[in-house]
C-alpha positions as CSV (number, residue, x, y, z in Angstrom):
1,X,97.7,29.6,-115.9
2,X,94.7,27.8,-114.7
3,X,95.3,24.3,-112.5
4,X,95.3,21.3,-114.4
5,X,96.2,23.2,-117.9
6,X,99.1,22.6,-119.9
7,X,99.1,25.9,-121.3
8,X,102.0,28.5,-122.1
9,X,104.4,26.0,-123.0
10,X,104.7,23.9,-119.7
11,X,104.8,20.4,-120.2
12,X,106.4,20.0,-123.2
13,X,108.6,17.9,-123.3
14,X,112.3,19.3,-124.6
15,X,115.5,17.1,-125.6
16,X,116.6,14.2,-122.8
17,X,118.7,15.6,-119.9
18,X,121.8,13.7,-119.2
19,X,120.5,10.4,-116.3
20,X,123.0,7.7,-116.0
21,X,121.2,6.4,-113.3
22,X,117.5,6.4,-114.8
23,X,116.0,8.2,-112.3
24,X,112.7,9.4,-113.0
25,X,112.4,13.3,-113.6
26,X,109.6,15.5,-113.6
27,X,108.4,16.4,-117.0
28,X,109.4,20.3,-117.6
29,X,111.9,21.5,-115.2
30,X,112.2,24.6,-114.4
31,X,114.2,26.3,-116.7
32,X,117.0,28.1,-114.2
33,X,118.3,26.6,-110.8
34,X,115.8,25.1,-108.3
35,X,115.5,26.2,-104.6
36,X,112.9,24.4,-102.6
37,X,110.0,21.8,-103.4
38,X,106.8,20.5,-101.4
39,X,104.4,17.8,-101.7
40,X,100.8,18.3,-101.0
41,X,99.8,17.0,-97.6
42,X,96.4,15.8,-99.4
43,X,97.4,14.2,-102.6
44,X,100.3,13.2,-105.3
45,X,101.0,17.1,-106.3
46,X,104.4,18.4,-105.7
47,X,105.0,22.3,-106.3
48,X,109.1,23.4,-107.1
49,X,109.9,27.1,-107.0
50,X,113.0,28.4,-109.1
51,X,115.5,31.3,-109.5
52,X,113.6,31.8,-113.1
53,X,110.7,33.5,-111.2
54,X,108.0,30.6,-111.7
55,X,106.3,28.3,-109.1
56,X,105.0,24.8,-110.6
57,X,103.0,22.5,-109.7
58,X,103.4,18.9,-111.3
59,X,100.8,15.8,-110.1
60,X,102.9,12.4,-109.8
61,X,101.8,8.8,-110.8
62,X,102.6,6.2,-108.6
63,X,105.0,4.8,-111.1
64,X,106.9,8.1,-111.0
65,X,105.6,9.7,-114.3
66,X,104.3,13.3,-113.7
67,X,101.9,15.7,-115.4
68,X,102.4,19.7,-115.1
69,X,99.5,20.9,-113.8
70,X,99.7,24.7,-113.3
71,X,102.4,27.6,-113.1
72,X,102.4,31.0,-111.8
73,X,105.2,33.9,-111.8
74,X,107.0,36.3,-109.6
75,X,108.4,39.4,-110.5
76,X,111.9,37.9,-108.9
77,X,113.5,34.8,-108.1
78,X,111.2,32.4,-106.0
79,X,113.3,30.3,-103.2
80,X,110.5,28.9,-100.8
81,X,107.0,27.7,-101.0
82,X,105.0,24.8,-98.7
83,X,101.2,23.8,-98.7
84,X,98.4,24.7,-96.6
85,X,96.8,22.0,-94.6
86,X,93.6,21.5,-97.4
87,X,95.9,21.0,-100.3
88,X,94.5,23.9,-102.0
89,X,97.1,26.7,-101.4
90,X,100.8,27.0,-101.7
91,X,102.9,29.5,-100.2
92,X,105.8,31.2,-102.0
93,X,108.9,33.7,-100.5
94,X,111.1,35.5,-103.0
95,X,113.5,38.1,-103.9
96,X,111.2,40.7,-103.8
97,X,110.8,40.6,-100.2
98,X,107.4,39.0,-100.0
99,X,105.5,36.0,-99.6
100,X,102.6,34.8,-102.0
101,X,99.5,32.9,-101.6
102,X,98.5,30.9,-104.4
103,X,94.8,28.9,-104.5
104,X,95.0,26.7,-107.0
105,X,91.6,26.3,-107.7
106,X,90.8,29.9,-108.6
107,X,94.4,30.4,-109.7
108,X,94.5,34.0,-107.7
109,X,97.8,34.9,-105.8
110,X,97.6,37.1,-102.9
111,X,100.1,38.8,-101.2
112,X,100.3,38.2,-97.5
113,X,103.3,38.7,-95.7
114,X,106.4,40.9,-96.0
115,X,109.9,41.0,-94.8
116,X,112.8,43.7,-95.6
117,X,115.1,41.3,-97.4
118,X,114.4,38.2,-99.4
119,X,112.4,35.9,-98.0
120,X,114.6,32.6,-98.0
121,X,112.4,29.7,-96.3
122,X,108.8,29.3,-94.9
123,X,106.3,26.4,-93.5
124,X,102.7,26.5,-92.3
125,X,102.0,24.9,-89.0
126,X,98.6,23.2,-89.3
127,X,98.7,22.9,-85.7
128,X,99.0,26.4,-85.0
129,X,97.2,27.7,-87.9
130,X,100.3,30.1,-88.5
131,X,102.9,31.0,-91.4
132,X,106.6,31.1,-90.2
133,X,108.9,32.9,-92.3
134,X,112.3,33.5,-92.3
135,X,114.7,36.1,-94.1
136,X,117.9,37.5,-95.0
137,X,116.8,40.2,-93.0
138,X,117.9,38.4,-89.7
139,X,114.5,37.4,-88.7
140,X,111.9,34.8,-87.8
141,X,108.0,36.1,-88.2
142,X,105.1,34.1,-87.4
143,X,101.4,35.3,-89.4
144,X,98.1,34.8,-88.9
145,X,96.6,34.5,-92.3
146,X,93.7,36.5,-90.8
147,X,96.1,39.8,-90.6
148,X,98.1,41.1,-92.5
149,X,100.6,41.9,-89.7
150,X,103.3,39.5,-88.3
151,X,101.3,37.9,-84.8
152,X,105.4,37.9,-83.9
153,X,109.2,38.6,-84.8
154,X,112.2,37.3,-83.3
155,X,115.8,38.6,-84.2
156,X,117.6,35.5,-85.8
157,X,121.5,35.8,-85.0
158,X,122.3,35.8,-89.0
159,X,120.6,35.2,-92.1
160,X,118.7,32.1,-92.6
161,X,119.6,30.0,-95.1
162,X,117.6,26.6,-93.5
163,X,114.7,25.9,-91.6
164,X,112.1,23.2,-91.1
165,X,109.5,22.3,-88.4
166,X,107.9,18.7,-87.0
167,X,105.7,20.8,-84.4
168,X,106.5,21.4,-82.2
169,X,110.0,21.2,-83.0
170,X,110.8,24.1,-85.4
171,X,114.6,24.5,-86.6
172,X,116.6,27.0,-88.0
173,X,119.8,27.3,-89.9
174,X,121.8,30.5,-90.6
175,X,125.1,31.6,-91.6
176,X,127.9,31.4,-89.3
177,X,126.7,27.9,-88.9
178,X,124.0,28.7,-85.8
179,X,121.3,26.7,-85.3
180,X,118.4,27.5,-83.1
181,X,115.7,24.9,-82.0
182,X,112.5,26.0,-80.9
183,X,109.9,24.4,-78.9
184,X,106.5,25.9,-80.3
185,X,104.7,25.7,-76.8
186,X,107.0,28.6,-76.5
187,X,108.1,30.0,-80.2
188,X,109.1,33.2,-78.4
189,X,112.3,31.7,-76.6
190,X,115.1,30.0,-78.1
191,X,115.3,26.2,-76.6
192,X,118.9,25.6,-77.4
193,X,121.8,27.3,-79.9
194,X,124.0,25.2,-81.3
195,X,126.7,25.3,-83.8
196,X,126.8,23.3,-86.8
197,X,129.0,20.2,-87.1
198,X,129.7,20.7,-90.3
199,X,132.6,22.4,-92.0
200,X,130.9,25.1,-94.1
201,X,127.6,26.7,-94.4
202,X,124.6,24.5,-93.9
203,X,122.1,24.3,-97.3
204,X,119.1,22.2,-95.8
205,X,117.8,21.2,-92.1
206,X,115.2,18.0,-92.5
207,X,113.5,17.4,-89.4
208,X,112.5,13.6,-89.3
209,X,109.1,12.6,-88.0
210,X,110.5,11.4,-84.3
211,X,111.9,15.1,-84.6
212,X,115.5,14.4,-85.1
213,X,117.5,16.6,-87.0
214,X,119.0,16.4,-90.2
215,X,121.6,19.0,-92.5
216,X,123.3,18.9,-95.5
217,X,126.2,20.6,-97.0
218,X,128.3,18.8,-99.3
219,X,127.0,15.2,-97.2
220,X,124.2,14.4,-94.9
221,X,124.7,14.6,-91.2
222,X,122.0,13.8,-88.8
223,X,122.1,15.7,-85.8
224,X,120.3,14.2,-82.5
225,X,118.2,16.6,-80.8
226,X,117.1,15.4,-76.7
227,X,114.7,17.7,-75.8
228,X,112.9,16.5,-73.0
229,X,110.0,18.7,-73.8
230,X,109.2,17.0,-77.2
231,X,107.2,14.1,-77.0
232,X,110.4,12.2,-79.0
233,X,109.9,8.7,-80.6
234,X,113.1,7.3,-81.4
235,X,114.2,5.5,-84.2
236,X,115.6,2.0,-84.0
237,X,119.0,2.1,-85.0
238,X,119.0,-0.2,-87.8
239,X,115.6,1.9,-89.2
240,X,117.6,4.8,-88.9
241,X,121.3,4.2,-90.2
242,X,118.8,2.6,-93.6
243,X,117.1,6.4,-94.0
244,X,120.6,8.3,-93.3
245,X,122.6,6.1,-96.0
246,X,119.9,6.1,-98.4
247,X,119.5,10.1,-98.6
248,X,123.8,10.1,-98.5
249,X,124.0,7.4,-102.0
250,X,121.5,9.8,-103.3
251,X,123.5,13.1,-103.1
252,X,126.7,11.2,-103.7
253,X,125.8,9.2,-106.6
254,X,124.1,12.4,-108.6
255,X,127.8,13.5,-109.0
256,X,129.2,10.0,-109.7
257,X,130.5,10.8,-112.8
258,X,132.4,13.7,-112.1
259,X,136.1,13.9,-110.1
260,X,135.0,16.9,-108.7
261,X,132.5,17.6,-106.0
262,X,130.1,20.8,-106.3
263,X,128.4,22.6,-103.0
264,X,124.6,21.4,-103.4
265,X,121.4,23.0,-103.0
266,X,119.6,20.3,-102.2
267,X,116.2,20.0,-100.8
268,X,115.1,16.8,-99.2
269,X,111.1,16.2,-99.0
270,X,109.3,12.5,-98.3
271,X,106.0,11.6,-99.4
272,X,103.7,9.6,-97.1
273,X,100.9,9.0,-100.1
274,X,104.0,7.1,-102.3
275,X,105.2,5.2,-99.9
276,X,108.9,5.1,-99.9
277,X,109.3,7.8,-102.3
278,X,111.7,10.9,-101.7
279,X,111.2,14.0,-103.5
280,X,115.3,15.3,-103.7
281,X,116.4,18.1,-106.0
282,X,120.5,19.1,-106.6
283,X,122.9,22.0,-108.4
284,X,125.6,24.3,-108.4
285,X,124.8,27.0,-106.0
């Protein structure tokens, strides 16, 4: 479907989804469960991918409203995706092992990079001019978009189920509840390994721009990496405690209504265009 049409169904608008706290929702969700989201680094366009095989792309009024834009399919469940640095490509991992490039101005998807399991989180690091991906197939491969060969592969100690990178901080979650840090002045050795303080498998690793850490799992813990390599800015405290309660009401409160508390996927993603806004997504996994 070509960018900017509202062909093939998407956005129309269905019956009204059940919001007791009025939050504004993108018009024409994703009809099966959602696993990542991005915002364009260039403009108000914010692209979900979902486990029914599609990859949208909605643009976002100041006000909140949204337009679909354009939407393109996989041949099996999409969990990834992120921007390139121009705002005219986004990146998608799936089920089917692969990663897709998608230029939304010629509406063309390319395939580009490959692991042996699903591909279960990626980022492109502007800085670097590289693709990281990571997979269920215990590893971490960096591209160059130029080749269609990983540039290089490090073994991950389990799956990866969470990553996310403020260069040159990259993170990366997987199960057992490991977590390995990575200084990108040297992305071929581990900085540190730690173990997760939370209770069960982490869902989502949020690197904040002073590149402190963030996870979720059924709440929001913010994990303080000192690395004296990264050129760290710290928060103020009372700047900081404001940014961790606000994302913890938002997770909480979605389930308000409910006695029982379901494990999240959640994906957290700001928005430096709409200032203040925070792009947060949430269901039974």
């Amino acid at each position: 479907m070509a960018f900017g049409s509202t062909a093939m169904g998407f956005g129309n608008t269905g019956g009204q989804a059940y919001n007791p706290n009025k939050d504004v929702e993108l018009t024409s969700p994703p009809t099966d469960g959602i696993s990542s989201l991005s915002w364009s680094p260039t403009a108000n366009f914010i692209v979900a991918t979902s486990w029914d095989k599609n990859v949208r792309c909605w643009e976002v009024q100041a006000n909140g409203q949204s337009q679909p834009k354009a939407m393109v399919s996989h041949s099996q469940p999409v969990l990834c995706c992120d921007w390139s640095a121009d705002g005219t490509t986004v990146f998608a991992g799936d089920c089917d092992r692969a990663v897709q490039s998608w230029n939304l101005q010629t509406n063309q998807q390319t395939k580009i990079a490959e692991h042996q399991a699903p591909v279960r989180h990626l980022k492109f690091i502007s800085e670097m001019n590289l693709l990281v991906t990571a997979s269920w197939d215990k590893t971490l491969k960096y591209w160059d978009l130029r080749s269609p060969n990983a540039v290089f592969t490090h073994q991950l100690p389990e799956r990866c189920y969470a990553l996310d990178c403020q260069h040159p901080l990259l993170v990366v979650g997987t199960a057992d509840r490991h977590i390995q840090i990575f200084n990108l002045a040297n992305p071929q050795v581990v900085f540190k390994n730690l173990q997760s303080p939370l209770k069960f498998q982490t869902r989502c690793i949020s690197c904040f721009p002073d590149k402190q850490v963030g996870q979720v799992e059924y709440l929001v813990v913010a994990l303080y990496v000192s690395l004296q390599c990264f050129p760290i800015t710290m928060f103020s405290y009372n700047t900081h405690t404001y940014i961790y309660i606000y994302i913890y009401i938002l997770l909480f409160r979605y389930n308000h209504a409910s006695p029982t508390f379901f494990p999240i996927r959640p994906a957290i993603q700001t928005h430096s265009p709409l200032s203040h806004t925070i792009g947060i997504l949430g269901g039974v996994h």
